[in-house]
Structures are given as C-alpha cells and as structure tokens.
N, C-alpha and C positions, 0 to 999 in steps of 0.2 A: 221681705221677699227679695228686696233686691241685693241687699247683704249678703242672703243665701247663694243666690244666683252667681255673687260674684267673688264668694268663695269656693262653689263650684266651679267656677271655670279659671281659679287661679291653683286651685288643685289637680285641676286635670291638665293644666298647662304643665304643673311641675312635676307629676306623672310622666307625663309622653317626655319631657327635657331631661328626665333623670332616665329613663326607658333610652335615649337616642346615645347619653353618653357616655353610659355601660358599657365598659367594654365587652364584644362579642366573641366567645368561642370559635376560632377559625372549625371547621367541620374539615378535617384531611381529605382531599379526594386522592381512591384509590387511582397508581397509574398504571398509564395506556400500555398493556404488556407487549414486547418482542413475539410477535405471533410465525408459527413456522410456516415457511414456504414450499407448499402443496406441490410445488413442481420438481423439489430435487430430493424429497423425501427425507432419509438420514443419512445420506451418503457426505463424504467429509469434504468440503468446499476448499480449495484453497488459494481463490480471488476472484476476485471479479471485477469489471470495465464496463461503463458505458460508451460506446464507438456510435457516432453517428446516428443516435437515439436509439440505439440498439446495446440489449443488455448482453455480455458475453462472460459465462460465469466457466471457473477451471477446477476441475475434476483430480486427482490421482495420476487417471490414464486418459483422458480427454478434456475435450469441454461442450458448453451448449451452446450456442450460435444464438440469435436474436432471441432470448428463451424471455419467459416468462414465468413470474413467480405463483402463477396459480397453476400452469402446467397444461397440459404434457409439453414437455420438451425432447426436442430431438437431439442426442447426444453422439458426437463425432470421438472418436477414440485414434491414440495419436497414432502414427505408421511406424511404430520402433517398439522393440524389446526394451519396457525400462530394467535399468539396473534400479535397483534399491525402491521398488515400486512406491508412492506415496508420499517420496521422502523431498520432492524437487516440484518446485513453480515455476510453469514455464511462463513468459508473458501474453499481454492478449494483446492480439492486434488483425485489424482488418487487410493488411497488406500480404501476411506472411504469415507460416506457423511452423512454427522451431523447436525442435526437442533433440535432446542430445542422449548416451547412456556412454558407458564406458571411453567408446573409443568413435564415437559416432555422431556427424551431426544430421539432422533428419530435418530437410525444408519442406513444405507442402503448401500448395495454392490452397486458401481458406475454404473453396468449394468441392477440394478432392481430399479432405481430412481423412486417414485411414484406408483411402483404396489403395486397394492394390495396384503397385506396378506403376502408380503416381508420384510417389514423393522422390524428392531428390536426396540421394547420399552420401553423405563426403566423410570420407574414411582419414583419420586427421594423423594416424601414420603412415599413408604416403603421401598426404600433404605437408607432413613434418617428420622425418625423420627420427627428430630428435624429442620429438610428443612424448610425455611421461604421462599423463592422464590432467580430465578439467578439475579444476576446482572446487571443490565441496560447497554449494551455498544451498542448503535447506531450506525449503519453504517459509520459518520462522526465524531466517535473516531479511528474507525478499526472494527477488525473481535466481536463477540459476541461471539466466542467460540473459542479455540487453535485444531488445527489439524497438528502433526510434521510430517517432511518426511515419517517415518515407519508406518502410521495410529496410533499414541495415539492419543486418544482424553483428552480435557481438558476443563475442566468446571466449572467456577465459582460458588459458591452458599450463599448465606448468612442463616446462622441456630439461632436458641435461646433457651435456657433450660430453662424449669424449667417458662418461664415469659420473662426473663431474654437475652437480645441481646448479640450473642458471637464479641468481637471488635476483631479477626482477621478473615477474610475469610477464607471459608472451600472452598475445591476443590474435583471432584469425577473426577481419570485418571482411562481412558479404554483405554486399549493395546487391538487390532485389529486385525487381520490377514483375505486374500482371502485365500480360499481353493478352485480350482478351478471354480475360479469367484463367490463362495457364502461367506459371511463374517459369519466371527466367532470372538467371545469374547474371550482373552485370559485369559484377568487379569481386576477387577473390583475393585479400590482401592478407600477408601473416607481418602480424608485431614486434619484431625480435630483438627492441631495442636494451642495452642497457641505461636504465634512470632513476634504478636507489639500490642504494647498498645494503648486503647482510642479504639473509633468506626471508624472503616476506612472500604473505598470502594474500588474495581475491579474498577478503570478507564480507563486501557489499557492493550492489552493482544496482543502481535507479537509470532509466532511460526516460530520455528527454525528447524533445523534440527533434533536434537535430544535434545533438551529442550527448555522451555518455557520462556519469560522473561514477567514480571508481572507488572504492577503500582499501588503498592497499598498505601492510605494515600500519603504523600508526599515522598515515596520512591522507588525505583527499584527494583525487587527481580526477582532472577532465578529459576526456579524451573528442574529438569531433572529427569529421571528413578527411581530418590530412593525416588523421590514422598515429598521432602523436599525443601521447601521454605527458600533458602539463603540469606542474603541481599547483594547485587551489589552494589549499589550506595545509598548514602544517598541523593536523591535528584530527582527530575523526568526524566527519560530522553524517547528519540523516538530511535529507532535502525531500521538496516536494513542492511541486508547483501549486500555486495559491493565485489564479485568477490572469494576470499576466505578467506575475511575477513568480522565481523560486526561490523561496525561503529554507534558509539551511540553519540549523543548530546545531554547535559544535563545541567540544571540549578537550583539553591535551590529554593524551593516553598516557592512565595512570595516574592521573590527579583528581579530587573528588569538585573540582572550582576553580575555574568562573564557567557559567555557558555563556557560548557568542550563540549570536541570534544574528542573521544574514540575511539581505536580500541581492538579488542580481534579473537583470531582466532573462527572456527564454531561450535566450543563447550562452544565458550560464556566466557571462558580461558585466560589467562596469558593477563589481559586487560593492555593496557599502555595509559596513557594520552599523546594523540597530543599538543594540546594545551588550553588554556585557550581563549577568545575572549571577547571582550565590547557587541557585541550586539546581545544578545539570541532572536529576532524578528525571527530567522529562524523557533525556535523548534514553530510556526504557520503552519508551514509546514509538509504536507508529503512528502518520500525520497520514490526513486527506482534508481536502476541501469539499463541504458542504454547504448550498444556500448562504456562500458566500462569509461563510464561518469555516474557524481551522478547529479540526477534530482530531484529538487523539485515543489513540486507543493500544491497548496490552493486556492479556490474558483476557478476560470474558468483563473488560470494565470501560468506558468510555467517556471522554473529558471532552471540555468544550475549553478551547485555548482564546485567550485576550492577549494578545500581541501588541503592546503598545513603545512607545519611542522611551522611556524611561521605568517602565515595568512588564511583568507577565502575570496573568491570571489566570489559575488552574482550576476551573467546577469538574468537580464529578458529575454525570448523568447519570439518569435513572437505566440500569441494565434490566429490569423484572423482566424473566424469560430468558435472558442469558445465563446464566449464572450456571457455571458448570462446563460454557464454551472456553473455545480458542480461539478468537477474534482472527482473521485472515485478510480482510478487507470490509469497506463501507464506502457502498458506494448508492447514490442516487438512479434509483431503479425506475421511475415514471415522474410524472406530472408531481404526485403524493406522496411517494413513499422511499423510504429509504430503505436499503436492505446489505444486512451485515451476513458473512459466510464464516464457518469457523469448519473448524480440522481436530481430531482428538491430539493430544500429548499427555504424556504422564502427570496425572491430574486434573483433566481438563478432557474430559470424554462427549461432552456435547458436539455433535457435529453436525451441520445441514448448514440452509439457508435462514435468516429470519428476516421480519421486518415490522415496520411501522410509521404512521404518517409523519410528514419530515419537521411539519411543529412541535409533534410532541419527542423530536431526536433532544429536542434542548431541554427539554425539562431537568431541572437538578434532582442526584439522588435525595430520596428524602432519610433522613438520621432514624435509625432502627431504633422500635422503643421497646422490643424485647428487652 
C-alpha cells in the first residue's frame, strides 16, 4: 500500500510539473477600438488643443470652445468669408481668434466668435502696399497662421515692388491683449526685411510660447518679440514641445540621411544636438506629447517614439477604428481619454472626432494574421 501510495503521489507530482512547464497558448485579446466622438458627429476636424483643462477642437469654418466629446457642443463659426473653405487651420488659443482669407486678417475676442460688428479687420493692402497675397499653408502642413501663448499674432505675406517679386518673406506681428473680455491691438508691426536669397516660400509655421519657428526655402528660422527672423538650422526641421523642452528633428533639403534630433529649452535657446540617425522617414510625421510620451502620427496610423541619447525607436500602435482617417491632431482630452480628430483627403475619407482610454493609446499594433 505504501508503494502504491507513493507512486501515486510521484505521478501526480509529475503531472501537475509537466502541466506547469507546457508552454501555454497566449489567447490574443481583441483591442480597445478608437470609438467616435458623439459630440462632433462626422463633421471633418482639423485640430484640436487642450487650454486650461478646456478642450478646444477646429472645424472648417469654426470651432467648439470648452466642448466635449459626448456632446452637445456649442460651435462658434469664424467672422470672415473663407477663401478655399476647408482648405486652412487656424490655431487655437484662449487669448485671441485669427483667421485670415484672400486679403484679410480677422481678430476676434474668444467670447464674441462670429458676431456681428465684433471682430477686428485689417485689410493687408493698405497696410502694405505692396501685399501680393498670404501664403498657402494647408491644414496638412500645420496651422496657416502663428498664434504664441500671450496672443501675438503672426502672419505670413509675400509682397513685390516696383513689378518686381521680394525673395524673402515679409511678416505683419500683432501683439494683442483682452481688456475685460473685449480685444484690443497693442502693437501692429510689418516684416520687411531682407534675410535669404533666391525666391523662397512660408512652408511651415509651429508657435511657441513666446516665439515663432519658421520653414522658409530649405531652412529653419526663429522668429521672437524683436520681430527679427534668425537662422536656427540650415536645414528643414518639424519641432514640438515635449514637457519643458522643444524637440526638433531635422534633415538637409534633398538628401535621404542623416536625421538630427534637437533639443532647446522654451525659448527655443541653448539648442544641443541629441543625436544624429540613418533614417529621416520619421520627419513624414507629426509629433505630440502624451502622458509624457512622444507620439507620432501620418495618415490614419500612430507610433509611440523612444528618443534616446544614442538611438530612436519607432512602435506602431494599434489604430482599430481609424483606419480610413486623416489624422489632424491627438490630443489629451480629460482625466482618461485621448482623443484624435481627422479631415477627409484623397484617400482618406474618415472624418470626425475619435477616442480612447489614454493606456490603451500605447498598445502595439498587433501583426495581421490574414
């Protein structure tokens, strides 16, 4: 009996020990889908801001002020005829609200969005003469005008004398101020310096805190207060502030290698190169910070960026429920949730608001077993 006994319990020992180091079938859990945002319906998003724990998402022809993504939202429509309806992002800000068209810049106190007989108008051929029209920045370059922390405003223009095309871009900055919720002009400055050679364009425009970084022709330039166009980088780059820092990635125009990878503190100051990299495919990308991660994102797809002092690492996320978008902005929408806005383009017809909890933003896509 006892023999019995203690072959049964050296078999069932070897049972459960052969049972424990089986390897087990991982069981895939389906993921957390991109669910739409009930408050903007299918209308085409193209950005969004959180201001002062207030979510501030932009429209076509307005935007929604402290909205939310389950709705109703109250939607302000800008005070201007757009030219090219759809086609232009204006920035969001709590200070000021800026929209331009042809030949027109339109300012409006955030409270009087759209009324009549409220906004300010400044007509940029008799404040220039020699005003040829702004510069084209599309929605899916960035903003089409600068608007920094304090309300300046900033605005591209191309002018010509005489016949005769000026080859650096002119800029006209308006410093801002509310006086008890109505806006006033403080300071009304035009740009008109010459500071690079040859015919070059305004192809990208990010605002900062307290100054502006620029892309003009194949180069970077910063622009701040004293209203003077610096050169930054000989080279194109994309930036975006990352915590109390702004991180820039950059490449020479027209070469497929190296990327620079930057940082400088919020004044845009004491820049130091990270590193150097083989494969600039990133700067395809737009950048935000999330939960203290850097995210990228292009077309309807989303990466979680590893930034480190001698390499970079690029995960794909899980898009389920985008797929079909045009990515426009991602931004941090409450306590929980993240929420990403996209715009149609040729191929990419998904449009509205979406979102989902901001742990499951990092999940990696999973490998399609189609």
């Amino acid at each position: 009996m006892k023999n019995l006994i203690k072959s049964f319990a050296l078999g069932t020992f070897l049972f459960l020990f052969l049972q424990n180091c089986t390897p087990k079938e991982e069981i895939p859990t389906e993921p957390i889908v991109w669910e739409r945002a009930a408050g903007f319906g299918t209308a085409p998003l193209l950005g969004s801001s959180l201001l002062n724990q207030e979510l501030f998402v932009t429209s076509e022809a307005g935007r929604y002020p402290n909205a939310s993504l389950d709705g109703p939202n109250d939607f302000q429509g800008f005070g201007i005829e757009q030219n090219k309806p759809g086609r232009y992002r204006f920035p969001v800000s709590d200070k000021v609200v800026a929209s331009n068209n042809n030949y027109q810049i339109v300012l409006e106190a955030p409270k009087n969005v759209g009324l009549s007989g409220k906004a300010i108008k400044l007509n940029m051929r008799e404040l220039d003469p020699d005003f040829q029209y702004f510069f084209d920045l599309p929605y899916f370059v960035g903003d089409a005008i600068g608007i920094d922390k304090n309300g300046t405003v900033l605005v591209p223009y191309h002018s010509a004398k005489d016949g005769f095309a000026k080859s650096s871009p002119d800029f006209v900055i308006i410093k801002t101020k509310l006086v008890e919720g109505e806006l006033e002009i403080l300071e009304l400055k035009l740009i008109k310096e010459n500071y690079i050679q040859g015919m070059n364009s305004v192809t990208r425009l990010n605002s900062f805190e307290n100054f502006f970084q620029i892309r003009i022709g194949p180069y970077t330039y910063n622009l701040g207060d004293d209203g003077k166009p610096k050169l930054k980088h000989e080279h194109l780059t994309k930036s975006f502030q990352f915590g109390n820092e702004i991180i820039s990635f950059g490449a020479l125009f027209g070469q497929s290698s190296p990327l620079f990878a930057y940082r400088s503190n919020l004044n845009g100051e004491n820049t130091q190169l990270i590193n150097t990299f083989n494969d600039p495919s990133i700067l395809q990308l737009e950048f935000t910070a999330v939960d203290g991660r850097i995210i990228g994102y292009g077309n309807s797809q989303l990466f979680l960026i590893d930034l480190q002092e001698s390499n970079i690492k690029i995960t794909e996320l899980d898009n389920t429920g985008l797929e079909g978008s045009y990515i426009t902005s991602v931004t941090v929408a409450d306590d929980n949730r993240v929420f990403v806005t996209s715009a149609p383009i040729p191929g990419f017809d998904l449009a509205g608001g979406f979102y989902k909890p901001i742990e499951e933003l990092f999940k990696p896509r999973q490998a399609s077993t189609k």
